[in-house]
One Martini backbone bead per residue (centre of mass of N, CA, C, O) as a GRO file, in nm:
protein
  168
    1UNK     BB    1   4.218   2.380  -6.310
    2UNK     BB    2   4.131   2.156  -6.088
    3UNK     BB    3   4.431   2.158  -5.938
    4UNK     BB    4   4.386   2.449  -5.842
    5UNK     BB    5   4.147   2.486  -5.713
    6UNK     BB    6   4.208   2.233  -5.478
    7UNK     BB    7   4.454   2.414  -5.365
    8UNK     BB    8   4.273   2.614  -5.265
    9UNK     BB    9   4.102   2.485  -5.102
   10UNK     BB   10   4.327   2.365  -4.909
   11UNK     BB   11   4.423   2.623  -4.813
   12UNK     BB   12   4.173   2.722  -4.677
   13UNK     BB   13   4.117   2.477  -4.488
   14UNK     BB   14   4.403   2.486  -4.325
   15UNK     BB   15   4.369   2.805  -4.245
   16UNK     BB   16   4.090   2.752  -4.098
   17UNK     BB   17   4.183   2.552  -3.913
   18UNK     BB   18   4.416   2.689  -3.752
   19UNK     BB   19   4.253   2.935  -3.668
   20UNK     BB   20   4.030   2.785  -3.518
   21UNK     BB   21   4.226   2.623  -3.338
   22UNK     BB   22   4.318   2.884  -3.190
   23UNK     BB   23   4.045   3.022  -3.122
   24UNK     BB   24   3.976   2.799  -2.921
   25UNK     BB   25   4.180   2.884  -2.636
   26UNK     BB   26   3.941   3.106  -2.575
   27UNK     BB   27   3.743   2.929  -2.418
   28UNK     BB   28   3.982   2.879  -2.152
   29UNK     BB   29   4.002   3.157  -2.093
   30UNK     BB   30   3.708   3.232  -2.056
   31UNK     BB   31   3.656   3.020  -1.839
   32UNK     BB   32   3.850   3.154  -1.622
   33UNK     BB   33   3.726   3.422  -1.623
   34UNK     BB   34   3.401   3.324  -1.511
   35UNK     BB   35   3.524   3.179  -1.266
   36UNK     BB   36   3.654   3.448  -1.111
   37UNK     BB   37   3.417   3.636  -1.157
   38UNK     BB   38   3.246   3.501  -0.980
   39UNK     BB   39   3.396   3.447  -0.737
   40UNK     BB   40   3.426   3.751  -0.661
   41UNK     BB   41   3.090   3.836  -0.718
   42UNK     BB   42   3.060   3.633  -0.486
   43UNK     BB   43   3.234   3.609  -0.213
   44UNK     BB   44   3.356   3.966  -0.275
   45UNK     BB   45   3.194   4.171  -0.407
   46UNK     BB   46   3.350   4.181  -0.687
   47UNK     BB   47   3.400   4.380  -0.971
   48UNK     BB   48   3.449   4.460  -1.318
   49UNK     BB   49   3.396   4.621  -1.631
   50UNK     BB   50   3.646   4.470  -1.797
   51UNK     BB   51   3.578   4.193  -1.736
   52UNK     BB   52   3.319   4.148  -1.895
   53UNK     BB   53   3.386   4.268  -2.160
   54UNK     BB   54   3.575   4.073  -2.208
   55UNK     BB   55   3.407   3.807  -2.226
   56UNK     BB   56   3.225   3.905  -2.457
   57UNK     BB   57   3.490   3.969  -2.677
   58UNK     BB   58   3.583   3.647  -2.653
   59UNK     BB   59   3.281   3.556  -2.779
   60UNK     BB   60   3.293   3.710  -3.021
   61UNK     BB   61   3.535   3.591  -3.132
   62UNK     BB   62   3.430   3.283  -3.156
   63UNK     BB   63   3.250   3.299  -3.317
   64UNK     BB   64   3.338   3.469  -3.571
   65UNK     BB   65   3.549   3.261  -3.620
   66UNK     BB   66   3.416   3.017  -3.582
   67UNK     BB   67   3.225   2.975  -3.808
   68UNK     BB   68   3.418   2.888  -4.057
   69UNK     BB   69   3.521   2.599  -3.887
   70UNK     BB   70   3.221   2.513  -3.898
   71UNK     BB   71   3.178   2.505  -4.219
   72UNK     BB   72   3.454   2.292  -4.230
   73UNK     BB   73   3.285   2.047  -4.048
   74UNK     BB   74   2.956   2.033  -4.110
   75UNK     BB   75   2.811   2.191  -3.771
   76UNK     BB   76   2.598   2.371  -3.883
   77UNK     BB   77   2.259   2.507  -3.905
   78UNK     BB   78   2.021   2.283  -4.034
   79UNK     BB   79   1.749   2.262  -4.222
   80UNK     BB   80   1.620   1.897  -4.193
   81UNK     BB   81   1.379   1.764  -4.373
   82UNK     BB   82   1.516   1.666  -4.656
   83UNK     BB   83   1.828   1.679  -4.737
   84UNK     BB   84   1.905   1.321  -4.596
   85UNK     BB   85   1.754   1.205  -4.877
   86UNK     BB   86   1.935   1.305  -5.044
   87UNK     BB   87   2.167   1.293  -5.222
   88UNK     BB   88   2.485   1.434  -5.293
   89UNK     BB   89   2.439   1.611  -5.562
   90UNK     BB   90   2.136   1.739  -5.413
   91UNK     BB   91   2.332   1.872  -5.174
   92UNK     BB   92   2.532   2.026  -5.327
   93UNK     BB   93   2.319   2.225  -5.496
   94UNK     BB   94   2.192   2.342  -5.227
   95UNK     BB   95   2.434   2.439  -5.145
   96UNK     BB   96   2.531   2.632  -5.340
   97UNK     BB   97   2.281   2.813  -5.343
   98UNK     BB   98   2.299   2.910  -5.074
   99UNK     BB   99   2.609   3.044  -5.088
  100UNK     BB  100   2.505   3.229  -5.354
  101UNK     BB  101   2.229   3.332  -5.210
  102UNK     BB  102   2.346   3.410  -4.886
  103UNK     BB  103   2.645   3.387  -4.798
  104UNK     BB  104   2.785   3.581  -4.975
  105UNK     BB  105   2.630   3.814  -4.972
  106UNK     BB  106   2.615   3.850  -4.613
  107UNK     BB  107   2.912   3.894  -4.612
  108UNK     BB  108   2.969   4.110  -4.882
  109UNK     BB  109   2.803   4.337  -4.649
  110UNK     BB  110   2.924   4.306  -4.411
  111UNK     BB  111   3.217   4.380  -4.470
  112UNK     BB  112   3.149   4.674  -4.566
  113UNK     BB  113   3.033   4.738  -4.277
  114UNK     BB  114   3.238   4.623  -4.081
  115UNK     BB  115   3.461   4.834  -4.196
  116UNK     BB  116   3.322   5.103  -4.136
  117UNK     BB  117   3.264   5.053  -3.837
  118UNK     BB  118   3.580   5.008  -3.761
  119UNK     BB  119   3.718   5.322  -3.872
  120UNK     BB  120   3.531   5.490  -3.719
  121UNK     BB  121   3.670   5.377  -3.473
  122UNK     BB  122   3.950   5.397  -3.505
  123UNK     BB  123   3.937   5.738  -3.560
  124UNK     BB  124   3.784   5.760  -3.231
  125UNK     BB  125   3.931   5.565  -3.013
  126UNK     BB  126   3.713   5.360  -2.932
  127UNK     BB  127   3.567   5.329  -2.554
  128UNK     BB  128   3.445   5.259  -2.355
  129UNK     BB  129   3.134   5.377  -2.174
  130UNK     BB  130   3.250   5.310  -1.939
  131UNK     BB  131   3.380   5.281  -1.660
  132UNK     BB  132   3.667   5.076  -1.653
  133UNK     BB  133   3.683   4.993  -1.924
  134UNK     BB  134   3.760   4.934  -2.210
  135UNK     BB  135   3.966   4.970  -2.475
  136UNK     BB  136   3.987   4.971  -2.793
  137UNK     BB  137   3.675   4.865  -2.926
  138UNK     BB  138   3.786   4.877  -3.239
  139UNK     BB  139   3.886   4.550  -3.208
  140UNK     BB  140   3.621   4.387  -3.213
  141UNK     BB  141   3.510   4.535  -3.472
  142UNK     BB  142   3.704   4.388  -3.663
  143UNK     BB  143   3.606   4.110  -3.611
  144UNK     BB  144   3.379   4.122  -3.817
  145UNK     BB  145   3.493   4.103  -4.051
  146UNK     BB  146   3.715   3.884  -4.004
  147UNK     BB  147   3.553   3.671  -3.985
  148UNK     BB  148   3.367   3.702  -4.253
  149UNK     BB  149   3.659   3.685  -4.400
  150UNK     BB  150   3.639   3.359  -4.386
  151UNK     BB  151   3.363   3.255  -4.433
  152UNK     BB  152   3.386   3.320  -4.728
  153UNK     BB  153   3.659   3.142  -4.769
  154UNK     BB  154   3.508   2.903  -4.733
  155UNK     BB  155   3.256   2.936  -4.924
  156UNK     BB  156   3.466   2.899  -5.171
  157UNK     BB  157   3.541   2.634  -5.112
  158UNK     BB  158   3.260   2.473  -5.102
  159UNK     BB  159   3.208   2.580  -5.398
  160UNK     BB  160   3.487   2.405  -5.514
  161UNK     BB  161   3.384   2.150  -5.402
  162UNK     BB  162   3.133   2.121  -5.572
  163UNK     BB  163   3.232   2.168  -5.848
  164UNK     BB  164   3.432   1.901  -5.852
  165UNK     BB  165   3.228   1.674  -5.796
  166UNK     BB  166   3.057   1.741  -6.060
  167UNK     BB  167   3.302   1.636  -6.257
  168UNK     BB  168   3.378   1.351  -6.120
   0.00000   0.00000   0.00000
């Protein structure tokens, strides 16, 4: 049993590994897209409002992938009063408390949550409501779903790691 959950680990981890790093090359693009916009907005005073949308549009998908490669990276935002002090042991115990009670529930309520919410933009073909913005506004309301199912897939990753260390 421990070398399936192991398997599953580690698949989980190369998993999120790969998609973290495929929409890291979002930040590249994302910076070439506000240093464009800077240009055009202070030079020829001219932008676009789907120029801006699309930036908002690619910070939130980095972020919201982003966060499952912060988890699987030990990167995350952690208040250490005391936890830095603690064994090995009873830091994997602290986060397993946590990821079974904050991070776990509050994944599968968002994602059930951003599934309908995702579904009902999909279904009146959700656009800007600006003149000139973007299409689909549907496509970023469904990564919120899929950010936070990276995030819960990593979250269960986390809590087999930290099963396997109590056992071994």
């Amino acid at each position: 049993m421990t070398k399936i959950l192991i398997r599953i680990s580690n698949g989980i981890d190369l998993f999120i590994d790969k998609v973290g790093r495929s929409i890291s090359w979002l930040t590249t693009i994302l910076m070439i897209i506000i240093c464009i916009d800077v240009v055009l907005r202070y030079l020829f005073s001219n932008t676009k409002t789907w120029v801006i949308e699309l930036e908002w549009h690619l910070f939130a998908m980095i972020f919201l992938i982003g966060a499952s490669f912060t988890l699987l990276h030990d990167k995350h935002v952690r208040v250490d009063l005391f936890y830095e002090q603690f064994s090995e042991s009873r830091q994997k115990i602290i986060n397993s408390i946590g990821l079974l009670l904050f991070l776990v529930p509050w994944c599968l309520v968002i994602i059930y949550y951003g599934y309908e919410y995702a579904v009902n933009s999909f279904s009146f073909n959700e656009k800007s409501p600006q003149p000139g913005g973007l299409p689909a506004r549907y496509i970023i309301k469904s990564f919120i779903m899929i950010g936070f199912s990276l995030l819960l897939l990593q979250a269960i990753s986390e809590l087999i790691k930290n099963l396997i260390k109590k056992e071994a």
